[in-house]
LOVEXLUM-108530 format. One record per residue: residue in one letter; chain; x, y, z of N, C-alpha, C in turn. Coordinates in steps of 0.2 Angstrom, whole numbers, m for minus. Layout:
// LOVEXLUM-108530
+----+----+-------+-------+-------+-------+-------+-------+-------+-------+-------+
! aa ! ch !   nc1 !   nc2 !   nc3 !  cac1 !  cac2 !  cac3 !   cc1 !   cc2 !   cc3 !
+----+----+-------+-------+-------+-------+-------+-------+-------+-------+-------+
!  a !  A !     X !     Y !     Z !     X !     Y !     Z !     X !     Y !     Z !
...
+----+----+-------+-------+-------+-------+-------+-------+-------+-------+-------+
//
This chain:
// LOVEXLUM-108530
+----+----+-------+-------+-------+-------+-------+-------+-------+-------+-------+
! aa ! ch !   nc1 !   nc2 !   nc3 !  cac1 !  cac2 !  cac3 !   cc1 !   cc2 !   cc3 !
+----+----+-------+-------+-------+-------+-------+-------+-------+-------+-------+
!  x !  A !  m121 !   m90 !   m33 !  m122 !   m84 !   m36 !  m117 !   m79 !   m32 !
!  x !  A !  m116 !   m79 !   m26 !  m112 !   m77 !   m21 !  m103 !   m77 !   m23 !
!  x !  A !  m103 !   m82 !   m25 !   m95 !   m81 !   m27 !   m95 !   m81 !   m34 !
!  x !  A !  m101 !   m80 !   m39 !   m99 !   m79 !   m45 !   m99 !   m70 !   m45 !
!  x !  A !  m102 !   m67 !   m40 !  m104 !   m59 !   m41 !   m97 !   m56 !   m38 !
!  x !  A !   m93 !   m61 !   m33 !   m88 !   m60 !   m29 !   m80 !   m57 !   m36 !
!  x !  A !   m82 !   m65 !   m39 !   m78 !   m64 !   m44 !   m77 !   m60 !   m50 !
!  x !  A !   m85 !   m58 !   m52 !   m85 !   m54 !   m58 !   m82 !   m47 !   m54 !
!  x !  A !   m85 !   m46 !   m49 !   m81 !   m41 !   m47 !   m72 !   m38 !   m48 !
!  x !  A !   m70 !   m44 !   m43 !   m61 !   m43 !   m44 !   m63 !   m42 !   m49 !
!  x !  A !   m65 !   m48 !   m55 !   m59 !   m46 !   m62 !   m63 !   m39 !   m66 !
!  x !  A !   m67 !   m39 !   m63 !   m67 !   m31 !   m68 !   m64 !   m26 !   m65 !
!  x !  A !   m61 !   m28 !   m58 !   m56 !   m22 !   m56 !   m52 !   m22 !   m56 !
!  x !  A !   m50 !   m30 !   m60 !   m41 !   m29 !   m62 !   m41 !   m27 !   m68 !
!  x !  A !   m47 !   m27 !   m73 !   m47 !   m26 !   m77 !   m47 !   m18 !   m79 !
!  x !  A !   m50 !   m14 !   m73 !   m49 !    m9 !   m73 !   m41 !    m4 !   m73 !
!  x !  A !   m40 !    m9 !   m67 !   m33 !    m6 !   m64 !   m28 !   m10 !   m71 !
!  x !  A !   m27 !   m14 !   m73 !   m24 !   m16 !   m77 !   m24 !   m10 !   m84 !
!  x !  A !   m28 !   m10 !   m86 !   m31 !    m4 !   m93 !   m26 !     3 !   m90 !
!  x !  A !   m28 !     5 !   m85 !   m26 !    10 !   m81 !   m18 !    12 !   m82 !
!  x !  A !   m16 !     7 !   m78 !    m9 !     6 !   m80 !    m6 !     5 !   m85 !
!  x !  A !   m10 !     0 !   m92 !    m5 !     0 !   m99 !    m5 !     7 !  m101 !
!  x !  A !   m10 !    12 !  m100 !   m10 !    20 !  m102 !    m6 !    24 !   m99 !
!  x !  A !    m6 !    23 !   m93 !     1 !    25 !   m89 !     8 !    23 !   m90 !
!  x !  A !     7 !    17 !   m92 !    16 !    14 !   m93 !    15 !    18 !  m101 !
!  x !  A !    13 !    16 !  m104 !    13 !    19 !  m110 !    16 !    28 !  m113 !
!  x !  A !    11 !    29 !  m109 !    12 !    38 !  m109 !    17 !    40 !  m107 !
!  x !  A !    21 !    36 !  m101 !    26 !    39 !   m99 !    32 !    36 !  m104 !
!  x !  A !    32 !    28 !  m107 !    37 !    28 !  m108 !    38 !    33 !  m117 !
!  x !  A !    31 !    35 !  m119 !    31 !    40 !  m125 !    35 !    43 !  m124 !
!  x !  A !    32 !    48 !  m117 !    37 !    54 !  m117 !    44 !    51 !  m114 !
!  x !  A !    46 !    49 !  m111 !    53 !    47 !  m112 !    56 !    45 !  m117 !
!  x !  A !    54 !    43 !  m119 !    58 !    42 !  m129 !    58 !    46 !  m133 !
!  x !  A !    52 !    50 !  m134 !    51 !    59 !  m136 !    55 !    62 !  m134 !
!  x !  A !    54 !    63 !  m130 !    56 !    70 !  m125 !    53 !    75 !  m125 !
!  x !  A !    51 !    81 !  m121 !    45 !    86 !  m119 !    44 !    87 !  m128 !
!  x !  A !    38 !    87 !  m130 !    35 !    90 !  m136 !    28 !    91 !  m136 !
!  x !  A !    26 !    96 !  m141 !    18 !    96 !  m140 !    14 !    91 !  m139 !
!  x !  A !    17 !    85 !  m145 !    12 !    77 !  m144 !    15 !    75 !  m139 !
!  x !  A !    21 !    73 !  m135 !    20 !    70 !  m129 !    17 !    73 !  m122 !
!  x !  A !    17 !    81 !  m124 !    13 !    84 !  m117 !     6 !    80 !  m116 !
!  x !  A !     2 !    81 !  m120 !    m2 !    76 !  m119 !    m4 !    69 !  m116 !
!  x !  A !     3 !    65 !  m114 !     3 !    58 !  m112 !     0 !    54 !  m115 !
!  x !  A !    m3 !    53 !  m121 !    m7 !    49 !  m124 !    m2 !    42 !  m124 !
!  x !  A !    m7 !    38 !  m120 !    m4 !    31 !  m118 !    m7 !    27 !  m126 !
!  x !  A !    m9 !    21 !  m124 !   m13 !    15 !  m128 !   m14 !     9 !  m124 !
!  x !  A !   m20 !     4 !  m125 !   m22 !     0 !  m124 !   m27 !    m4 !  m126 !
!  x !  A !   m29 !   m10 !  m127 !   m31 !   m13 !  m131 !   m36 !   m17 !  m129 !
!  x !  A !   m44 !   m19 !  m131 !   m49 !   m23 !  m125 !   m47 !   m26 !  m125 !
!  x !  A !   m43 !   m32 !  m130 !   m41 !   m37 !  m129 !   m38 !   m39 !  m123 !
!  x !  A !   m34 !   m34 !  m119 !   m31 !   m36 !  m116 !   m36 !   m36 !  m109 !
!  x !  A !   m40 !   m34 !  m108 !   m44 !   m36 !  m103 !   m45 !   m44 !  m100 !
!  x !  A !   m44 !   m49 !  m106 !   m44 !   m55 !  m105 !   m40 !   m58 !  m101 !
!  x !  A !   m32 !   m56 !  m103 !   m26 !   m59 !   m98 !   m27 !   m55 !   m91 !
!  x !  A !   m29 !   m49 !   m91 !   m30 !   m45 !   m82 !   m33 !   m50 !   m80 !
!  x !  A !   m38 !   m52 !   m81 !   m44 !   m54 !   m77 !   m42 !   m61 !   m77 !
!  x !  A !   m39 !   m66 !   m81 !   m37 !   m73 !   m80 !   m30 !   m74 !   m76 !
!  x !  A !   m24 !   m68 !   m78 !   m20 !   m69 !   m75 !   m21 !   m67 !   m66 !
!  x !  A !   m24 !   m61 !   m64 !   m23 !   m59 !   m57 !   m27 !   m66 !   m55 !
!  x !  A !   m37 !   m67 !   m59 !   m38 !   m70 !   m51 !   m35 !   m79 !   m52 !
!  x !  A !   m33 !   m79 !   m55 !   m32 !   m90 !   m56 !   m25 !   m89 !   m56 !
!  x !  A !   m21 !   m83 !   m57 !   m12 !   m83 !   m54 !   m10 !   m81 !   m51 !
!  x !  A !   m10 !   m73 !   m49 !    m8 !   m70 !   m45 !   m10 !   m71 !   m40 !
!  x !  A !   m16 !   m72 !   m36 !   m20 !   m70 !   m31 !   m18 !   m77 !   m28 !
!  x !  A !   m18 !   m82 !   m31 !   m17 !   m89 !   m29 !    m9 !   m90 !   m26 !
!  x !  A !    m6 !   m86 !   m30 !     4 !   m84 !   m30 !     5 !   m80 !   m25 !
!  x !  A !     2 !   m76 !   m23 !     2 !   m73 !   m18 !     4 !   m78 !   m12 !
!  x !  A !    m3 !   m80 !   m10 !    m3 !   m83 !    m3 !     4 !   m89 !    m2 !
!  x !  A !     4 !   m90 !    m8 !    10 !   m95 !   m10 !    17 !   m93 !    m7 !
!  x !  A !    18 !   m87 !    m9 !    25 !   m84 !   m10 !    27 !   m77 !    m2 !
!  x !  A !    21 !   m76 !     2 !    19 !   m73 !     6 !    25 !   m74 !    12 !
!  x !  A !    27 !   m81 !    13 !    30 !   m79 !    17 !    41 !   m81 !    16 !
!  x !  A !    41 !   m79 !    10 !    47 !   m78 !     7 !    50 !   m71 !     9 !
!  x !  A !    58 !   m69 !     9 !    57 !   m63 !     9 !    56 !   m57 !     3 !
!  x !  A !    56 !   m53 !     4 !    52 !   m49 !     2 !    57 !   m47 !    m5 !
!  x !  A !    64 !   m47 !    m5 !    70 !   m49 !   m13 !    67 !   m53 !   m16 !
!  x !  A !    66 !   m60 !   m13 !    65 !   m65 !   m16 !    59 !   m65 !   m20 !
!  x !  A !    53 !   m64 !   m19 !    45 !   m62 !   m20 !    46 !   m59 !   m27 !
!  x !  A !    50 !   m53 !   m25 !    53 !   m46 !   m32 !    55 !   m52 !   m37 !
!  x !  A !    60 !   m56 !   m34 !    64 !   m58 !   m41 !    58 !   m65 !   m43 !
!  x !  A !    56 !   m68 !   m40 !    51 !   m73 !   m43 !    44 !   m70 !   m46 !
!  x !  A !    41 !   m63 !   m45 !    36 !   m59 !   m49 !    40 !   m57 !   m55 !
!  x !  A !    45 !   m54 !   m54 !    48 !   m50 !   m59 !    49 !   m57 !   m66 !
!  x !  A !    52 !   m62 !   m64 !    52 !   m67 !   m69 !    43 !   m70 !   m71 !
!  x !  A !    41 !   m70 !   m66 !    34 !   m73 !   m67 !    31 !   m67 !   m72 !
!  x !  A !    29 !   m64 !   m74 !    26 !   m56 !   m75 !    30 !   m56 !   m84 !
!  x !  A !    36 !   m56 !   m84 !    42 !   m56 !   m90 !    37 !   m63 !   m94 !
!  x !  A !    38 !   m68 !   m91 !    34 !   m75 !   m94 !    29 !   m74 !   m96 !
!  x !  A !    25 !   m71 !   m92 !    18 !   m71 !   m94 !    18 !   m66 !  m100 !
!  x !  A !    20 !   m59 !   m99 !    20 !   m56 !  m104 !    21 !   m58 !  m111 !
!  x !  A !    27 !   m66 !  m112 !    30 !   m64 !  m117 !    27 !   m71 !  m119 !
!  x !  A !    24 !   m77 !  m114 !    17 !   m81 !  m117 !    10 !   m78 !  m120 !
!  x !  A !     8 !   m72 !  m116 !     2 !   m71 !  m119 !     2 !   m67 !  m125 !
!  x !  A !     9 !   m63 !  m125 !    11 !   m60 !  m134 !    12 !   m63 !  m139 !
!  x !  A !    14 !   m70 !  m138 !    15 !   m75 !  m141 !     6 !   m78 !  m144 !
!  x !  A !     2 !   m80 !  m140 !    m3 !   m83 !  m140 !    m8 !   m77 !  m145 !
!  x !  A !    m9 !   m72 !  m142 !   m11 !   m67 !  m145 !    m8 !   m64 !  m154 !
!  x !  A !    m1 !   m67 !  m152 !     0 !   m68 !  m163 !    m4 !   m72 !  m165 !
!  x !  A !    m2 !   m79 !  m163 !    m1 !   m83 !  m165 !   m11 !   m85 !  m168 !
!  x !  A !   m15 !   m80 !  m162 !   m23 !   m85 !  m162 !   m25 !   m78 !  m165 !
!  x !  A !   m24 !   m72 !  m164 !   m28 !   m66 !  m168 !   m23 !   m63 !  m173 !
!  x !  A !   m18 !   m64 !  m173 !   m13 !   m62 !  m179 !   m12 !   m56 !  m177 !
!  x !  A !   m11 !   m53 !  m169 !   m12 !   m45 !  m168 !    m4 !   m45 !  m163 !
!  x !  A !    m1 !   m40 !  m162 !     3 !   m39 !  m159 !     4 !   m33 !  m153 !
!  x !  A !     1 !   m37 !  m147 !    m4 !   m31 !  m141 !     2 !   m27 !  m140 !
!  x !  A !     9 !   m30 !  m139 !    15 !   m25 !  m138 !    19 !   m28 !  m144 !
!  x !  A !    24 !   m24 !  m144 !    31 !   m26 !  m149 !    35 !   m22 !  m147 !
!  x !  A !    40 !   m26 !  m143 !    46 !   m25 !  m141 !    53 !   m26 !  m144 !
!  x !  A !    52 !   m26 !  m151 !    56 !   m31 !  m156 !    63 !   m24 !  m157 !
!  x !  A !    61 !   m18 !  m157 !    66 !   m12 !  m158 !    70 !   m12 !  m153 !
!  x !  A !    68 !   m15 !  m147 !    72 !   m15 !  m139 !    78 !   m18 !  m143 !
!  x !  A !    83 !   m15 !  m140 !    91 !   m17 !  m138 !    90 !   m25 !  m133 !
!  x !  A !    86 !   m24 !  m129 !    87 !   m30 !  m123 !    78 !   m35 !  m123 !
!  x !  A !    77 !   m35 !  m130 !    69 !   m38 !  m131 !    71 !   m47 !  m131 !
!  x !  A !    66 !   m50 !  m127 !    68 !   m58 !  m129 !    61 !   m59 !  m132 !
!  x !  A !    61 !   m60 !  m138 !    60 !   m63 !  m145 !    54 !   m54 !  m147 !
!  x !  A !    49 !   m54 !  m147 !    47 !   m46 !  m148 !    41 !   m45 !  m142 !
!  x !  A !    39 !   m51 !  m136 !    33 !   m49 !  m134 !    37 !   m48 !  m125 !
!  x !  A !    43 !   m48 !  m123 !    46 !   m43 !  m118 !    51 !   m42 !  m117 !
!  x !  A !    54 !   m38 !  m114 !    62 !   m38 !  m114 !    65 !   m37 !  m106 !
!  x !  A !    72 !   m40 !  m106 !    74 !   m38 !  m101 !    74 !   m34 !   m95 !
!  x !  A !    73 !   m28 !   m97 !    74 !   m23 !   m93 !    65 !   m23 !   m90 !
!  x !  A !    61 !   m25 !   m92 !    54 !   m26 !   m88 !    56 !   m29 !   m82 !
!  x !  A !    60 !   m34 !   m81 !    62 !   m38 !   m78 !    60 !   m34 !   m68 !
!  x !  A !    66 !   m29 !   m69 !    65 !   m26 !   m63 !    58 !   m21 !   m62 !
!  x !  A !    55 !   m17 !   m68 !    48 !   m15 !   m67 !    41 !   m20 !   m62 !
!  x !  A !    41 !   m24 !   m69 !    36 !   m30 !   m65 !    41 !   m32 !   m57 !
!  x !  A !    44 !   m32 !   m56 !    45 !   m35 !   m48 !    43 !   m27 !   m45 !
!  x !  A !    43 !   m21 !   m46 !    43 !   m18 !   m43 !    35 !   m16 !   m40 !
!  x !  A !    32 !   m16 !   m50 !    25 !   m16 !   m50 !    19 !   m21 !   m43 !
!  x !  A !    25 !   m27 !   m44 !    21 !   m33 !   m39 !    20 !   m30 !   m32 !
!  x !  A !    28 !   m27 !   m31 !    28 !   m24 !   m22 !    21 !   m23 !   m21 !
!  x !  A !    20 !   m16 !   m27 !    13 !   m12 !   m24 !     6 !   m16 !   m26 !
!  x !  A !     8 !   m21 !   m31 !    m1 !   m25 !   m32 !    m1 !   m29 !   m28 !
!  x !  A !     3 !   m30 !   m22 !     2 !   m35 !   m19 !    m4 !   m32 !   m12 !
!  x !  A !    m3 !   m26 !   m10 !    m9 !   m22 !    m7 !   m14 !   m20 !   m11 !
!  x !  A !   m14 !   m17 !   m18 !   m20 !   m18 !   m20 !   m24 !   m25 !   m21 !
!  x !  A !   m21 !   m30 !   m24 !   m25 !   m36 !   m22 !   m30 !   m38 !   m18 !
!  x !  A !   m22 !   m37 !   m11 !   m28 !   m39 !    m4 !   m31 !   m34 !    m3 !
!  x !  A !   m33 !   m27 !    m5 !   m37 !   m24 !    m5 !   m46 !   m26 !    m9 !
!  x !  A !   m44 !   m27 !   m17 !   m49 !   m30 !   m20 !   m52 !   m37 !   m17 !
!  x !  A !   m47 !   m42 !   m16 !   m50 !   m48 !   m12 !   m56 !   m45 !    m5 !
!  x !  A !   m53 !   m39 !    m1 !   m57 !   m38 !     5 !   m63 !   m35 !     3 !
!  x !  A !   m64 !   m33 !    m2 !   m69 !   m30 !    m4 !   m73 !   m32 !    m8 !
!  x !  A !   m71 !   m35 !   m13 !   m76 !   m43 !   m15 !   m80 !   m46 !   m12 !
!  x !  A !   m76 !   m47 !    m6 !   m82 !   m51 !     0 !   m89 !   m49 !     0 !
!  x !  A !   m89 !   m41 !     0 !   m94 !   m38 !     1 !   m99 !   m34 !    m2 !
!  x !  A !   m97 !   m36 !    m9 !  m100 !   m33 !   m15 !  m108 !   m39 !   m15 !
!  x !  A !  m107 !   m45 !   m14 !  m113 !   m49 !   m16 !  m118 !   m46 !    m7 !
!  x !  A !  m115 !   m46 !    m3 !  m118 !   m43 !     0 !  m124 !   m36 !     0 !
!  x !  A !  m118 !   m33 !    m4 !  m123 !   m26 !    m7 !  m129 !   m26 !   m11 !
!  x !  A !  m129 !   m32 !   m16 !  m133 !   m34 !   m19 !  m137 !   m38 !   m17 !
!  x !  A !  m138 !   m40 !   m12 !  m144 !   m44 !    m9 !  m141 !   m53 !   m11 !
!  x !  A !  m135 !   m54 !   m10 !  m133 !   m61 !   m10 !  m129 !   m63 !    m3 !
+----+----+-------+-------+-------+-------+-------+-------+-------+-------+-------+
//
């Protein structure tokens, strides 16, 4: 019960953080394609439940695991192997997601630099940047994991 309350944990916080950010990346990328206007002042991102399934499968049974793996690479190298890992996964589970719900969580098909319509090139260097900074939140959520079944009497 210990490690199951451990893990419901993380993945509802990546699930949270993950939600968090498609709204964020979203919003901004509106208004920079707008540009300043009444409907982009507002920032209105998007985000989809669905997409709560890939946060929570991908961080804890890939990244968290890819982590300790890639930890003692330098710090370039990590960038460009997340940046690639992050591009694939994105443009696997957009794929998955047509093909098994007929739904399309992103489309990137208008991009100038899209490979096929679930990501595109220029993510490339985001997701490796993105990773820099989840690599301390992670090890953050893993340190505090430990101590959630404790709070509940496990």
């Amino acid at each position: 019960m210990h490690n199951f309350i451990e893990l419901l944990f993380r993945g509802v916080m990546y699930v949270f953080f993950g939600c968090i950010m498609e709204l964020l990346a979203s919003s901004i990328h509106n208004f920079i394609d707008n540009g300043f206007n009444k409907k982009t002042i507002a920032m209105e991102g998007n985000c989809s439940i669905w997409m709560s399934i890939p946060y929570a499968i991908c961080f804890l049974f890939l990244l968290e695991p890819m982590i300790s793996l890639v930890s003692f690479l330098p710090i370039w190298i990590q960038f460009m192997i997340f940046g690639f890992l992050f591009c694939l996964i994105e443009w696997v589970l957009g794929w998955i997601f047509y093909k098994i719900l007929n739904t399309n969580l992103w489309d990137y098909s208008k991009e100038s630099d899209s490979i096929g319509k679930w990501t595109r090139l220029g993510l490339f260097f985001q997701w490796g940047w993105c990773f820099l900074w989840l690599k301390s939140y992670i090890a953050f959520i893993m340190y505090l994991g430990q101590y959630v079944p404790v709070y509940f009497g496990y």
